[in-house]
VEXLUMVEX-271237 format. One record per atom (N, C-alpha, C, CB): residue in one letter; atom name; x, y, z. Coordinates in Angstrom, 3 decimals. Each point is the difference from the previous one (the first is absolute). Glycine has a CB too. Example, Ala and Ser with C-alpha at 12.3 -4.5 7.8 and 13.67 -1.06 7.14 Angstrom:
BEGIN
 rest atom        X        Y        Z
    A    N   13.190   -5.690    7.800
    A   CA   -0.890    1.190    0.000
    A    C    0.900    1.200    0.000
    A   CB   -1.892   -1.173    1.246
    S    N    1.542    2.223   -1.966
    S   CA    0.820    1.190    0.060
    S    C   -0.770    1.090    0.730
    S   CB    1.184   -0.628   -2.145
% end
This chain:
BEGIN
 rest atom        X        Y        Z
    X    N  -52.897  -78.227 -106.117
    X   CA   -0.463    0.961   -0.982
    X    C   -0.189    1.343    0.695
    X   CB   -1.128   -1.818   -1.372
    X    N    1.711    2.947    0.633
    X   CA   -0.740    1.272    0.671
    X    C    0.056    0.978   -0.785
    X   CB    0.457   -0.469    2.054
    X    N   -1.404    1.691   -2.355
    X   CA   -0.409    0.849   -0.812
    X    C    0.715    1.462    0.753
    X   CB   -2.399   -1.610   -0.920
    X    N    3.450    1.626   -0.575
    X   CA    0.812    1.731    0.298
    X    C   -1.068    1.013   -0.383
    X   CB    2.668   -0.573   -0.798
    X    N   -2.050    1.756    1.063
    X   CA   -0.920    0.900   -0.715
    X    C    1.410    1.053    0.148
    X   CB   -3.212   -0.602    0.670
    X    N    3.049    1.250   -2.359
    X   CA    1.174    1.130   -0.505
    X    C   -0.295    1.171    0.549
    X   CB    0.415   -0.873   -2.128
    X    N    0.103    1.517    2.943
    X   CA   -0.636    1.496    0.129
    X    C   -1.392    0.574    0.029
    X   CB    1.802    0.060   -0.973
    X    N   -1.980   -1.120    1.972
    X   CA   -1.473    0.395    0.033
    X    C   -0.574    1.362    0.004
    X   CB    0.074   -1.866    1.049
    X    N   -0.997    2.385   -1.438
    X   CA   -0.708    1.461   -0.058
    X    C   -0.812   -0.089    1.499
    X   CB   -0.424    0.320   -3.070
    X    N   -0.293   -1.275    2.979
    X   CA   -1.761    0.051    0.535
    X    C   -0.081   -0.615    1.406
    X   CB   -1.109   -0.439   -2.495
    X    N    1.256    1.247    3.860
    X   CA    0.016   -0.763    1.024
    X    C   -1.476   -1.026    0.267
    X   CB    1.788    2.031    0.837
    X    N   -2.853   -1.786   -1.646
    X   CA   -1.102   -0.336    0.364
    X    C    0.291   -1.549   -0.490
    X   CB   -1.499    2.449   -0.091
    X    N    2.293   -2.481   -1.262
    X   CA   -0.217   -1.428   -0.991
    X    C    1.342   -0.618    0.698
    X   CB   -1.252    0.828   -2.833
    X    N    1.890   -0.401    3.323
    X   CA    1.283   -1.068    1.283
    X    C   -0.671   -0.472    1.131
    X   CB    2.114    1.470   -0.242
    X    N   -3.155   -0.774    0.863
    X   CA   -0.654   -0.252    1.190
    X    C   -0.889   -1.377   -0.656
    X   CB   -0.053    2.844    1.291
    X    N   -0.560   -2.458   -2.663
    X   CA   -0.713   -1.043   -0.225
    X    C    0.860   -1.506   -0.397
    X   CB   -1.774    2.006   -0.665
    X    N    3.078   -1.570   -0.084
    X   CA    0.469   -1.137    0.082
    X    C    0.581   -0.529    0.992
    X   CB    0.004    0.414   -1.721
    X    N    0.129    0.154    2.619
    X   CA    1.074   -0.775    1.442
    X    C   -0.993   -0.518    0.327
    X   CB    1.853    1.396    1.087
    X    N   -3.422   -0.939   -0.862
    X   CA   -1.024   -0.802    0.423
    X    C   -0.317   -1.511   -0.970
    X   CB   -0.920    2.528    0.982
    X    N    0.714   -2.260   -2.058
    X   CA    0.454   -1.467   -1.076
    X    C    0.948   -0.837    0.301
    X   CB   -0.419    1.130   -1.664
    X    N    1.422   -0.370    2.114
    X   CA    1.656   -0.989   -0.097
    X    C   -0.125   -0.354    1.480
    X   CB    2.005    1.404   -1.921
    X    N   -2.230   -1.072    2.730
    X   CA   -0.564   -0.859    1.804
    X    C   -0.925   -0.877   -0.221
    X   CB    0.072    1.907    1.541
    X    N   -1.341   -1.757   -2.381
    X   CA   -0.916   -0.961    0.526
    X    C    0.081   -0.947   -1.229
    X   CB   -1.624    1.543    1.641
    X    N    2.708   -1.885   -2.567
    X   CA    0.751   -0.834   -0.747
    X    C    1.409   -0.704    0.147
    X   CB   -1.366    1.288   -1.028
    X    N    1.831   -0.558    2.378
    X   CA    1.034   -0.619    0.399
    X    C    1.408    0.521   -0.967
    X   CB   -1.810   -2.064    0.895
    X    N    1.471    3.206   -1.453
    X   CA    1.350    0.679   -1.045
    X    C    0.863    0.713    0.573
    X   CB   -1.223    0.262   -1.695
    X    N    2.410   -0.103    1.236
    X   CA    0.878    1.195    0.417
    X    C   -0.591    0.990   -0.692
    X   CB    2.132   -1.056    0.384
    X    N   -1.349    2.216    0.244
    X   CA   -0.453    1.632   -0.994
    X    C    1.710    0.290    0.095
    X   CB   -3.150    1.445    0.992
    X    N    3.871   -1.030   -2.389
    X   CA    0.732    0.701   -0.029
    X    C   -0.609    1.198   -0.733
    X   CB    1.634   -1.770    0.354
    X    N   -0.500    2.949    0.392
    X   CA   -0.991    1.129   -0.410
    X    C    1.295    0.966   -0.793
    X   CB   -2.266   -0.080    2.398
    X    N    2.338    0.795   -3.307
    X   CA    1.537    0.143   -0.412
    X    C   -0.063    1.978   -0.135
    X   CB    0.505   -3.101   -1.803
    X    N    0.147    3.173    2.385
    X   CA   -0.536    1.894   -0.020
    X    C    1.323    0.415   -0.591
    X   CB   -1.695    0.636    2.488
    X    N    1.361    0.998   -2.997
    X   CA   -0.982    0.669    0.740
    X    C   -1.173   -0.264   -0.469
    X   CB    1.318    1.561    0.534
    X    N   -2.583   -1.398    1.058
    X   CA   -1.105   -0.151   -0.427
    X    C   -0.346    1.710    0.100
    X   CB   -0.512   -2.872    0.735
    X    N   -0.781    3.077   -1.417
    X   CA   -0.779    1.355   -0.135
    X    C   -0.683    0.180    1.360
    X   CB   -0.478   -0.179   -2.630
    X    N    0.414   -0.046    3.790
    X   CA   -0.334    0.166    1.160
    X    C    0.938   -0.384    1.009
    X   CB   -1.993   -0.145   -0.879
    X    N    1.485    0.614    2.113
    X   CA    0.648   -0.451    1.508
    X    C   -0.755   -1.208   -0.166
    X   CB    0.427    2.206    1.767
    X    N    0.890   -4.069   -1.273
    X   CA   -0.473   -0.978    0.112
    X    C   -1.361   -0.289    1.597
    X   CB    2.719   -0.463   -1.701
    X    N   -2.753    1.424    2.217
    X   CA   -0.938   -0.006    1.234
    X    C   -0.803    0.885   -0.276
    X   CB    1.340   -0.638    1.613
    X    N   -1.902    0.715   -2.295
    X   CA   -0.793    1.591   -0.549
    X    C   -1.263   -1.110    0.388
    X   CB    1.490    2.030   -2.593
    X    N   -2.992   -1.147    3.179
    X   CA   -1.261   -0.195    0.342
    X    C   -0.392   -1.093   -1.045
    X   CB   -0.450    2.419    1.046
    X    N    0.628   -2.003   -2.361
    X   CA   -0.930   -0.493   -1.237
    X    C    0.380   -1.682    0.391
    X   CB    0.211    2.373   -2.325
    X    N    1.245   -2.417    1.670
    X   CA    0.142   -1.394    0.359
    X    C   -0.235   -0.730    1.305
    X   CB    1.351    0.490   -1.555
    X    N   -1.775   -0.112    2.975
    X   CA   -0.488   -0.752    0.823
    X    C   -1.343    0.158    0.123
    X   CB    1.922   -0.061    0.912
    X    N   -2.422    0.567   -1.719
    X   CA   -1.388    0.488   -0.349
    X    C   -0.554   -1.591   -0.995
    X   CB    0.672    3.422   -0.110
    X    N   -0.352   -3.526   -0.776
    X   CA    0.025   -1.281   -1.198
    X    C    0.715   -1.211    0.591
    X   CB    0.200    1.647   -2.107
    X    N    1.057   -0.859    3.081
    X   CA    0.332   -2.138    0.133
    X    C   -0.828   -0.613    1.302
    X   CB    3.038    0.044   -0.780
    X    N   -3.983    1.227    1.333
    X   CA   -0.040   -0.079    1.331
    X    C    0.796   -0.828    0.875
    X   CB   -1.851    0.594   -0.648
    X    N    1.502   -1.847    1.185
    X   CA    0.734   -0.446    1.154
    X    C    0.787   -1.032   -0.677
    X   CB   -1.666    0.517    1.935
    X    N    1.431   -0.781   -2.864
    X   CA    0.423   -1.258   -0.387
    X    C    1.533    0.639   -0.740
    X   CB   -2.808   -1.534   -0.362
    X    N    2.835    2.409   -0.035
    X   CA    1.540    0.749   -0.552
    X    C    1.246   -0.226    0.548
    X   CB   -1.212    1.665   -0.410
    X    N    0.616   -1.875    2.108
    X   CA    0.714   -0.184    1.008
    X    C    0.809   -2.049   -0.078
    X   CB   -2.052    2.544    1.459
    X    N    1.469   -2.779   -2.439
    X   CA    0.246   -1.503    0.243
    X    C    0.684   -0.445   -1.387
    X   CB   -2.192   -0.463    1.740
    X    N    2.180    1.649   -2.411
    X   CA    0.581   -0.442   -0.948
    X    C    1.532    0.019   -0.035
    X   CB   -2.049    0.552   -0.884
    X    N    3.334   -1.606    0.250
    X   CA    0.820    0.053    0.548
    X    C    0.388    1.150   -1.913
    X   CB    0.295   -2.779    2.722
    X    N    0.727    3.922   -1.701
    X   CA    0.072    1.053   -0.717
    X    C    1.396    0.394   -0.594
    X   CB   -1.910    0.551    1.348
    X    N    2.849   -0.259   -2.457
    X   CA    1.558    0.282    0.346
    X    C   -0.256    0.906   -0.969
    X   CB    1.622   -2.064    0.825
    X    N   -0.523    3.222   -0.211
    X   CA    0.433    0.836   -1.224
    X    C    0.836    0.412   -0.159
    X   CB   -1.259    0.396   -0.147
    X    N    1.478   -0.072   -1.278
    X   CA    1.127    0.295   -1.011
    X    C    0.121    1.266   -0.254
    X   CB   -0.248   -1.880   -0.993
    X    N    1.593    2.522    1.379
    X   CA    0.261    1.004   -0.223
    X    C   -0.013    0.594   -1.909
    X   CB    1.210   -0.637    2.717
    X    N   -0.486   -0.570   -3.103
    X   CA   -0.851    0.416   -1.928
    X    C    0.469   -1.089   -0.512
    X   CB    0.142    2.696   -0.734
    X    N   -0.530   -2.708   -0.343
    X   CA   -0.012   -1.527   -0.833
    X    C    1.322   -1.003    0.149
    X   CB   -1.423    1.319   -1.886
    X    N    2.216   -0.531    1.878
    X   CA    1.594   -0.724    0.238
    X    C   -0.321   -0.630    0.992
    X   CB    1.733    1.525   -0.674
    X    N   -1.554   -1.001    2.146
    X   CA   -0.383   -0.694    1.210
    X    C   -1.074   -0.902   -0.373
    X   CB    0.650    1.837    1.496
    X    N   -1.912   -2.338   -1.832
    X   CA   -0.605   -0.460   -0.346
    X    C    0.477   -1.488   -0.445
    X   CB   -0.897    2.284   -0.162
    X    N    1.453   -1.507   -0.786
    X   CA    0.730   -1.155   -0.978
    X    C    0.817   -0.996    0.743
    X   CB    0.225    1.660   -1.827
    X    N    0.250   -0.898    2.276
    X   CA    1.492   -0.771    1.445
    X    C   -0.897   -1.222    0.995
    X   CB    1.648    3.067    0.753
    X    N   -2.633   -2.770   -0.421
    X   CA   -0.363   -0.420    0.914
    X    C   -1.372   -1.191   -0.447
    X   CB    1.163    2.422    1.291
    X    N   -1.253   -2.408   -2.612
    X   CA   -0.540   -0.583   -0.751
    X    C    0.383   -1.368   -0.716
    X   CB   -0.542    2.170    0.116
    X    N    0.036   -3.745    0.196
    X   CA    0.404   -0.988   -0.222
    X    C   -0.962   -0.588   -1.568
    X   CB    0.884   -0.148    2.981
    X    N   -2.111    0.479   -2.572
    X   CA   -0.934   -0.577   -0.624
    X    C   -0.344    0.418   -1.826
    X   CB   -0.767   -0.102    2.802
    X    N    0.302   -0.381   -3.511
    X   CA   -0.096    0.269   -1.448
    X    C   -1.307    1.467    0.627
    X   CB    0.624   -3.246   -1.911
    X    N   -0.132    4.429    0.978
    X   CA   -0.639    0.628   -0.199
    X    C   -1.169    0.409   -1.113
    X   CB    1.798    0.006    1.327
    X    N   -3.012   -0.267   -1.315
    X   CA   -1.348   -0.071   -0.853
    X    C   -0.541    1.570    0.553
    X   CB   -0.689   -3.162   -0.080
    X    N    0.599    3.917   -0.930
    X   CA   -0.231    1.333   -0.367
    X    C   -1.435    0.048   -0.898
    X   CB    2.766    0.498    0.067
    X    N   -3.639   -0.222    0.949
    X   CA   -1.710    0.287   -0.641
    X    C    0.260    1.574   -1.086
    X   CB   -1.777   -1.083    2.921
    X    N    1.360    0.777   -3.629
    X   CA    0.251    1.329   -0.700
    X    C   -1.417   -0.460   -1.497
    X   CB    3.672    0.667    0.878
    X    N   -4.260    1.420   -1.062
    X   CA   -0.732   -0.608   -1.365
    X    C    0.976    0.113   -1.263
    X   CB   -2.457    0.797    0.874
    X    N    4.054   -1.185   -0.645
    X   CA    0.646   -0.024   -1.059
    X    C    0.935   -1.345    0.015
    X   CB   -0.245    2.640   -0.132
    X    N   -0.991   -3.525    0.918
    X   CA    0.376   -1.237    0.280
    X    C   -0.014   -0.686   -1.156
    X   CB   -0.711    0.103    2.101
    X    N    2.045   -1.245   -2.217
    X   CA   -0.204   -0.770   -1.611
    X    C   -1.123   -1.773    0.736
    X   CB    3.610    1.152   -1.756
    X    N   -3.280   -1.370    2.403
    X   CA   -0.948   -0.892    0.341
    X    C   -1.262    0.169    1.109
    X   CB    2.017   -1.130   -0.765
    X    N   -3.241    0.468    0.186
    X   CA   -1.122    0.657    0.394
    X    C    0.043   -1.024    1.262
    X   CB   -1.422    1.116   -2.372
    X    N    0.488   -0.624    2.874
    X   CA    0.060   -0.433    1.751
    X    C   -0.079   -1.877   -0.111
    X   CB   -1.788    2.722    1.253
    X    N    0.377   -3.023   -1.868
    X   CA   -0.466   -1.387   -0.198
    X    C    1.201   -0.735   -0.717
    X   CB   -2.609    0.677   -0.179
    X    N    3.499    0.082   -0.199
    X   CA    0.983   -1.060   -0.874
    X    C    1.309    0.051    0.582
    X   CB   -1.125    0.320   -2.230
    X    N    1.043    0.312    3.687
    X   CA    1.301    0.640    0.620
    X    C    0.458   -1.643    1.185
    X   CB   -1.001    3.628   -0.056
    X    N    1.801   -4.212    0.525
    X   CA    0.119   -1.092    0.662
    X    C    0.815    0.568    0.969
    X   CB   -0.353   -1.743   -1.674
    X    N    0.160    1.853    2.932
    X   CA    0.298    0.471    1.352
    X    C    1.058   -0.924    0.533
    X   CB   -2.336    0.950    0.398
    X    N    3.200   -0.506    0.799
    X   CA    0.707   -1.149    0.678
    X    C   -0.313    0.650    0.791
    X   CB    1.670   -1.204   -0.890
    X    N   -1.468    0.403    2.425
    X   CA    0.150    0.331    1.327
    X    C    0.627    0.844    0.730
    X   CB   -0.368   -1.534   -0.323
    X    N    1.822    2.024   -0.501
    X   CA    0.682    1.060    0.269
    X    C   -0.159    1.267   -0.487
    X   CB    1.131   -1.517    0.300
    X    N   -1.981    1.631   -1.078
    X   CA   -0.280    1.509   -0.500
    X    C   -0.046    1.013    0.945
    X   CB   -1.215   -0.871   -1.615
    X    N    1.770    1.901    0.555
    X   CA   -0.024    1.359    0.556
    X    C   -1.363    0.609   -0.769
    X   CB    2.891    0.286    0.429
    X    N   -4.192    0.138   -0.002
    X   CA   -1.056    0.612   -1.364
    X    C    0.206    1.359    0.330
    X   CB   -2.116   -1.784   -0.374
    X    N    3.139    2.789   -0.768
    X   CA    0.247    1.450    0.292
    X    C   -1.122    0.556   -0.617
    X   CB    2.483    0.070    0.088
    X    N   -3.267    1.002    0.448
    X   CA   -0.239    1.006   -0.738
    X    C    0.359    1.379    0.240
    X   CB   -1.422   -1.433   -0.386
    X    N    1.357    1.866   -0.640
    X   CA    0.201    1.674   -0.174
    X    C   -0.790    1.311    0.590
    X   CB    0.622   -1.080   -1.932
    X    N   -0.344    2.076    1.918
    X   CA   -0.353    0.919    0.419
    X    C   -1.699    0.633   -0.721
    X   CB    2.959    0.112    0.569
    X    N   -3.360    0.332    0.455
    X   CA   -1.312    0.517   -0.907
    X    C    0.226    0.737   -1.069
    X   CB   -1.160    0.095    1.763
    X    N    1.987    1.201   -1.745
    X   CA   -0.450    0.659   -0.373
    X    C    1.074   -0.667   -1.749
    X   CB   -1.093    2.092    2.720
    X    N    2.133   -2.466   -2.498
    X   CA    1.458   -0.197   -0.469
    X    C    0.191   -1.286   -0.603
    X   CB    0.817    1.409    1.734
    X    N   -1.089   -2.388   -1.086
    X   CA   -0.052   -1.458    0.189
    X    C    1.699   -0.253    0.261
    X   CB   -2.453   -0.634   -1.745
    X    N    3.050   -0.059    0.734
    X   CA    1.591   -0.232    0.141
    X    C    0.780    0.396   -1.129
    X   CB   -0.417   -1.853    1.347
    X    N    1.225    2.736   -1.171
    X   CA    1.190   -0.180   -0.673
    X    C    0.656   -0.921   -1.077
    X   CB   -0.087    0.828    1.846
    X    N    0.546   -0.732   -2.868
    X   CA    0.361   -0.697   -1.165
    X    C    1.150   -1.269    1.234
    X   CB   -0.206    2.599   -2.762
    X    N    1.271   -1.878    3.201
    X   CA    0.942   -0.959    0.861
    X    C   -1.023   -0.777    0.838
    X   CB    2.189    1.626    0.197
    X    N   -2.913   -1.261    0.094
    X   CA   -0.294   -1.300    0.769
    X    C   -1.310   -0.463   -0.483
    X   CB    1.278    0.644    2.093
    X    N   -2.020   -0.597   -3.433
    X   CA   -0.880   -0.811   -0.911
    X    C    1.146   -0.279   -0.386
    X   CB   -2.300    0.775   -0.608
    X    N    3.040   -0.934   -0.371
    X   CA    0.856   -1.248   -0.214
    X    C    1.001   -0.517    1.149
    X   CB   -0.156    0.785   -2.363
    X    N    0.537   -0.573    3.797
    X   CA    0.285   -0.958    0.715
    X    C   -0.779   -1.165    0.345
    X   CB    1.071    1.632    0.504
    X    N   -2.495   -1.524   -0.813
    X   CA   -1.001   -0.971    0.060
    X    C    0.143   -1.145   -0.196
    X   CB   -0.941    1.322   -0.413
    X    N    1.079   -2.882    1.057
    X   CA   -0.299   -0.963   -0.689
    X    C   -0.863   -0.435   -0.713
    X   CB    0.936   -0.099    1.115
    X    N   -2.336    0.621   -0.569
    X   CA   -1.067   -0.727   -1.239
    X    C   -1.260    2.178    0.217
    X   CB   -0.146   -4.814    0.852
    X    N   -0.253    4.616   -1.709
    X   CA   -0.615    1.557   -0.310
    X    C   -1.240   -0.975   -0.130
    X   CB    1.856    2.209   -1.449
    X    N   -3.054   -1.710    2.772
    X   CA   -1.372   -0.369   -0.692
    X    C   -1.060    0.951   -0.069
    X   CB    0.456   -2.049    0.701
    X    N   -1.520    2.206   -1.136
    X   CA   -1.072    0.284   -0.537
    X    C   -1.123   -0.147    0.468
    X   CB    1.090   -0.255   -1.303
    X    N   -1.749    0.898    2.158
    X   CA   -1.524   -0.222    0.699
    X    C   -1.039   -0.067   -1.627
    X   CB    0.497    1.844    2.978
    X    N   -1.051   -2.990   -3.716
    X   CA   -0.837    0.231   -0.898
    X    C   -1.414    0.879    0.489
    X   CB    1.179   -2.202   -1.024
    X    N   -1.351    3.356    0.062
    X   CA   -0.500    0.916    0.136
    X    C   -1.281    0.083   -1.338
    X   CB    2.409    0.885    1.480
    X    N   -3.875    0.041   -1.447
    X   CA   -1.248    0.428   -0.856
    X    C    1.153    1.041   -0.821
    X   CB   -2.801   -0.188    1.823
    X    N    2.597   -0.345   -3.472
    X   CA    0.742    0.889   -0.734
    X    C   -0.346    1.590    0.071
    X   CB    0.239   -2.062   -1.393
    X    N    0.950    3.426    1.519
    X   CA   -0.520    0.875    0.497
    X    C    0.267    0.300    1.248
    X   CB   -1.257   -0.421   -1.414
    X    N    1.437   -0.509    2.556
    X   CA    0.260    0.426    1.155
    X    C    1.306    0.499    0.187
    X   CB   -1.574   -1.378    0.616
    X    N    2.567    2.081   -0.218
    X   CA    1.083   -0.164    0.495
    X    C    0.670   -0.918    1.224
    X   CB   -0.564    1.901   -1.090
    X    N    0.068   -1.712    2.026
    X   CA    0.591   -0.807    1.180
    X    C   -1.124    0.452    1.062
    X   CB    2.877   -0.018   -0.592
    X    N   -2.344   -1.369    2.096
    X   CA   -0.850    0.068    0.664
    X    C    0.943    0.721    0.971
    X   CB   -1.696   -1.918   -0.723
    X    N    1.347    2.109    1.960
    X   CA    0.059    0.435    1.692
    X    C    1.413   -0.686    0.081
    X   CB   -2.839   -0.087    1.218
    X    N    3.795    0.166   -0.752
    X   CA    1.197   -0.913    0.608
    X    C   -0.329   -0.861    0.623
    X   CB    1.213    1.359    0.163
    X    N   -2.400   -0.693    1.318
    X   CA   -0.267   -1.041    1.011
    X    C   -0.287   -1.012   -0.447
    X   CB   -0.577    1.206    1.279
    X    N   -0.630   -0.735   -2.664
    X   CA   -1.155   -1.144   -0.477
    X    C    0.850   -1.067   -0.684
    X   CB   -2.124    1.691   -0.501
    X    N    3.355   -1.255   -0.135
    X   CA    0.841   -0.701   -0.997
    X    C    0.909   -0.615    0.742
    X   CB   -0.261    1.442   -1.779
    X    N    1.163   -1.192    3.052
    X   CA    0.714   -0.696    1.193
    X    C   -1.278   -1.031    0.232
    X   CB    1.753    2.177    1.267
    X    N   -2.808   -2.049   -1.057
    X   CA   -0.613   -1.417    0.625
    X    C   -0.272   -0.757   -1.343
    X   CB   -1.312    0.939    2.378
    X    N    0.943   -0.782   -3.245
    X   CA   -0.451   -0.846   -1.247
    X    C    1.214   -0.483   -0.598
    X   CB   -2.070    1.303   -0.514
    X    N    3.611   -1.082    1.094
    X   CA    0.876   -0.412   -0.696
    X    C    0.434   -1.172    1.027
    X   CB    0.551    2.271   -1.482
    X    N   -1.010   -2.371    2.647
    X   CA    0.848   -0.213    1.441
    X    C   -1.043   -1.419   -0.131
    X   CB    0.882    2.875    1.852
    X    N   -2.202   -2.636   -1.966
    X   CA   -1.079   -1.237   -0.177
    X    C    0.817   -1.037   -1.000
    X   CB   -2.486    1.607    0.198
    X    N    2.448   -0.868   -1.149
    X   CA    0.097   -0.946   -1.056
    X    C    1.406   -1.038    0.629
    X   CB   -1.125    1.962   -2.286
    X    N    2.506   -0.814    2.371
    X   CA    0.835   -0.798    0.590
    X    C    0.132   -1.013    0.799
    X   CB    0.295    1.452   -0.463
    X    N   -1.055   -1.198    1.611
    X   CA   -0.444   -1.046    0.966
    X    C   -0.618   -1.274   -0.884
    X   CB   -0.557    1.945    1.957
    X    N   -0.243   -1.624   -2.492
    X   CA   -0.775   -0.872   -0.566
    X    C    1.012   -1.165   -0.746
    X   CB   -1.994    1.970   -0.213
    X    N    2.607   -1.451   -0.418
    X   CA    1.069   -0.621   -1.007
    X    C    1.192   -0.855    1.045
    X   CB   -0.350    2.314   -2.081
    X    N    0.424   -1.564    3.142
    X   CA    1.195   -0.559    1.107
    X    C   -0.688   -0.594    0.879
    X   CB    1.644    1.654   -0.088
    X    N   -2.967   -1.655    0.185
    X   CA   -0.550   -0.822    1.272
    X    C    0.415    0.616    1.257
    X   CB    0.108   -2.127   -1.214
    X    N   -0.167    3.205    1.170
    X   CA    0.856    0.896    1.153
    X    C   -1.283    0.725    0.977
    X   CB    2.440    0.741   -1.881
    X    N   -3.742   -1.029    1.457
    X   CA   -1.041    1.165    0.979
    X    C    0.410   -0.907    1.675
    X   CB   -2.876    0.809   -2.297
    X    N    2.459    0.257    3.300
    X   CA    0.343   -0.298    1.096
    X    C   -0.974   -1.039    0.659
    X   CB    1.146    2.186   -0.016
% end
């Protein structure tokens, strides 16, 4: 299992997820362009040491991505048709999310195999990426028996 992220914006919320995806045992694909330098302070600031352990690849843009991509792709999105609790994980997942500011692209929300849904307090829009990469990555595990 390992958690992409589309063009990331936010070096602080990559630092936090490479730190998630190491001490869970995940890949990080990362698919740019991202909105920062990938060595920029912020992100070794948030993944601190542990960033370093996370195993990391990147994609020059979604195509490449795609190429190098085996696994069913599951796309967190709040324009997800299935809600998280009703979503059924495999072992090979890819869990993409989108960009802060942007999220994803129509081409690649419908390249999606399954579109899910963090259930959310009516009113809210959405949470943090980081916060939503780990609450999607738990559950997965959970469902695959996959925690380390």
């Amino acid at each position: 299992m390992r958690i992409a992220l589309y063009q990331p914006d936010i070096a602080g919320n990559v630092g936090t997820i490479l730190r998630t995806a190491a001490c869970l045992g995940l890949g990080v694909d990362l698919i740019e362009p991202m909105g920062f330098p990938f060595g920029a302070r912020a992100l070794a600031r948030s993944g601190m040491d542990y960033a370093a352990a996370a195993e990391v690849r990147r994609h020059a843009d979604w195509e490449a991505f795609l190429a190098a991509t085996a696994g069913r792709i599951v796309l967190a999105s709040t324009k997800g048709a299935v809600r998280l609790d009703a979503a059924r994980f495999e072992a090979g997942d890819v869990l993409l999310f989108g960009s802060e500011g942007a999220g994803v692209p129509g081409h690649v929300h419908n390249r999606a195999n399954l579109r899910v849904c963090i259930p959310m307090t009516a009113g809210m829009r959405s949470l943090n990426v980081a916060v939503s990469a780990g609450i999607v990555a738990a559950e997965a595990l959970r469902q695959t028996r996959g925690w380390p």
